[in-house]
N, C-alpha and C positions, 0 to 999 in steps of 0.2 A: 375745181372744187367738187366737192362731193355731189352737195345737192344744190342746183342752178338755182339763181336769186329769186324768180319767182316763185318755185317750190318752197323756198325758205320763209319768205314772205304771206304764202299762202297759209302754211302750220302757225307764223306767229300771225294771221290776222283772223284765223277762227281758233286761236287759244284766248282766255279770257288771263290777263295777267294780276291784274287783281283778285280775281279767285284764286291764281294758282299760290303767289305771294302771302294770300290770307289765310291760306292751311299753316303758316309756321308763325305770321307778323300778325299782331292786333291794328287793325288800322282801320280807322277814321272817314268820313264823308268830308272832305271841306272844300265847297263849290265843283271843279269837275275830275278836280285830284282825291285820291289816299293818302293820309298821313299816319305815319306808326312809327315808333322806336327803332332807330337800327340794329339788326339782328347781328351786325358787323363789328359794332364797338357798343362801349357803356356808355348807355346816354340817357340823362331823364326829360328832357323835352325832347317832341317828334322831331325829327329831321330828314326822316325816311320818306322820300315820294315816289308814288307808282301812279300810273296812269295808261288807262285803255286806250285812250285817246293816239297818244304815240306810242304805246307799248312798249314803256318802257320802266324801272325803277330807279329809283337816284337817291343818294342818301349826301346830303348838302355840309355835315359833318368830316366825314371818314373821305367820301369821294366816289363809294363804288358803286356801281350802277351798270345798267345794260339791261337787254332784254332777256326773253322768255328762255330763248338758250345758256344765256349765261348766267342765268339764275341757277338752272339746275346743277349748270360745272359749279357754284360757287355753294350752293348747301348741300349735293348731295353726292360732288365732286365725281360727278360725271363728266364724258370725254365729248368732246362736241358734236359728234356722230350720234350717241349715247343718247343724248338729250333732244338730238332733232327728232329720233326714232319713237323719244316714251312721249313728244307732243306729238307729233303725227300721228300716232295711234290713237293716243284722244281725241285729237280731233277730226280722226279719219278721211286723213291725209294719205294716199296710197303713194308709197316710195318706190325709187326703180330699184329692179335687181344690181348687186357689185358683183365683181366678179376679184379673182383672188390678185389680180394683177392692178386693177381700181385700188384695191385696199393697199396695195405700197405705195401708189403714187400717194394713196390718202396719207400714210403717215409719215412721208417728206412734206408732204403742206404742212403736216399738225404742228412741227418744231415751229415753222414759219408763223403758223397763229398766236402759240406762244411766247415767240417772242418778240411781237407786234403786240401782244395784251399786254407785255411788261415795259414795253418802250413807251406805250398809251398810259400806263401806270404812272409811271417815272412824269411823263406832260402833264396827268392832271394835277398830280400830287405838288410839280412846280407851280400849277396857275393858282395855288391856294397859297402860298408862299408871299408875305407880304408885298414883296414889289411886283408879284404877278397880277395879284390883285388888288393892287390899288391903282393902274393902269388900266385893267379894263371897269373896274367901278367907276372912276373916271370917266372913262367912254360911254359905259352905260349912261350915265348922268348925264352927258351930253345929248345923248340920243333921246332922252323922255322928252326934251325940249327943241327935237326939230320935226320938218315933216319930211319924210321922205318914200318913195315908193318901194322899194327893195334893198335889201342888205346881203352882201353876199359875201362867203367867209370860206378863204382860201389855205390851206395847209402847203403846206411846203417841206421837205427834210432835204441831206446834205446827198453828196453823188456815192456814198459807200454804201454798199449793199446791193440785193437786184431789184429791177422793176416792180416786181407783186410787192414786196416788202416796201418801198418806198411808197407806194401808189395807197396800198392798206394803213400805211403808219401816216401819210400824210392827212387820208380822209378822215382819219381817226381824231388826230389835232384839232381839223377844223372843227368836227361835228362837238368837241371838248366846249371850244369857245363860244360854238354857236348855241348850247344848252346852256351855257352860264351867262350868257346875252339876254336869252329868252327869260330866263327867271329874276334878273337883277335889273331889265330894262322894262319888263315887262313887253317885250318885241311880241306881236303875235308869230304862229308856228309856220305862216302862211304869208310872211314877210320876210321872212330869211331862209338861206341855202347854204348849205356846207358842200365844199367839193372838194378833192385831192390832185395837188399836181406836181406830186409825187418830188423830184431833183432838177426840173427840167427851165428851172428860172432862177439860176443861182445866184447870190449877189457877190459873192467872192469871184476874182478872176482864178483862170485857168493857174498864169505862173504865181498866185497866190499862194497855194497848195497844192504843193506835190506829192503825187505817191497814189497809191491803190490799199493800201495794208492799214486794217484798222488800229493803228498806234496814237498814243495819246496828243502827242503834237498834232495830226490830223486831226483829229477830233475837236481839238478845240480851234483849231487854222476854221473849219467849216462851219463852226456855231452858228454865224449869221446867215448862213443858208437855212437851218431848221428855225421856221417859222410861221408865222400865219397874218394874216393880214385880211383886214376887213372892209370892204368896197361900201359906201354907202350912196346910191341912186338918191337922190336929196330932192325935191320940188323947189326945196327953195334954203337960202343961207343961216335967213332970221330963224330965232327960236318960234316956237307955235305958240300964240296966244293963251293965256291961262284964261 
């Protein structure tokens, strides 16, 4: 990667994302979110949330969402280098030098990123699809009424493709389902964890699905390896007392 994760971390935790989102969105105080219009589709009630807190934006309508990076690829259609660069200057963030052989490896990753945003795309746009979500609404609703200590929310994709692409599109799933947990269960942010692991627990057997070549019959032979699944650390079985 270009810029190592705590450098990235660092620009998006001295950027303010609510300021920066408020230069284009009208939005709201309500309790320790933003709410405003999504600037993504037509919509007359708010559905748009942003937050300092996790720095991030979400729009509970449409689906799109992400951080301080991908805001900028997404209204000012800047490249993901592009937008680390105009926050880190804001927030005087000092980046390393590249050098001219850095920058091609960088744009063999970049295909990799985008098409790991479109595969993310493709998951969220299913978990809003009636039967995706009325399974985890389900779930949610179980969980308002137990007690338990941690929740932990595992992605999973099928064996085609390589490592980074699997490992990145799997942590991506999870962190999908574990942001729609947190808002519909009302889970705190500090009760649940999203991981990635990636192809390496498949549920399909080997002589199930043969082949390496991404062709349609493989693709659908592997579906129930792309998945996710949710661990819940429980105190105890009974519902929690109202």
């Amino acid at each position: 990667m270009r810029y190592g994760p705590n450098l990235l971390e660092e620009v998006l935790r001295r950027t303010d994302i609510v300021q920066l989102v408020g230069k284009r969105v009208k939005l709201a105080r309500r309790g320790q979110a933003f709410w405003g219009c999504c600037p993504f589709h037509q919509e007359k009630s708010p559905s748009f949330k942003v937050e300092n807190a996790r720095r991030t934006y979400k729009c509970f309508g449409c689906g799109k969402g992400g951080d301080a990076f991908r805001w900028l690829m997404e209204v000012e259609g800047l490249s993901f280098p592009e937008s680390v660069e105009r926050l880190a200057g804001e927030a005087g963030v000092e980046l390393p030098k590249w050098s001219p052989e850095d920058e091609a490896r960088e744009e063999k990753k970049k295909s990799l990123y985008d098409v790991v945003e479109a595969a993310c795309a493709f998951f969220e746009a299913q978990l809003r699809e009636p039967a995706g979500k009325q399974a985890l609404d389900v779930f949610a609703m179980e969980l308002k009424g137990t007690h338990y200590r941690v929740i932990t929310v595992t992605g999973y994709t099928d064996r085609i493709g390589s490592h980074d692409y699997n490992q990145k599109l799997s942590e991506r799933r999870a962190e999908s389902v574990k942001l729609y947990l947190i808002e519909a269960a009302g889970i705190p942010p500090d009760k649940i964890s999203a991981q990635g692991a990636d192809g390496s627990s498949p549920v399909t057997k080997p002589d199930e699905c043969v082949g390496q070549k991404r062709t349609p019959q493989l693709i659908a032979c592997l579906q129930p390896d792309r998945r996710v699944e949710v661990e819940v650390d429980a105190t105890e079985l009974q519902p929690a007392p109202n």
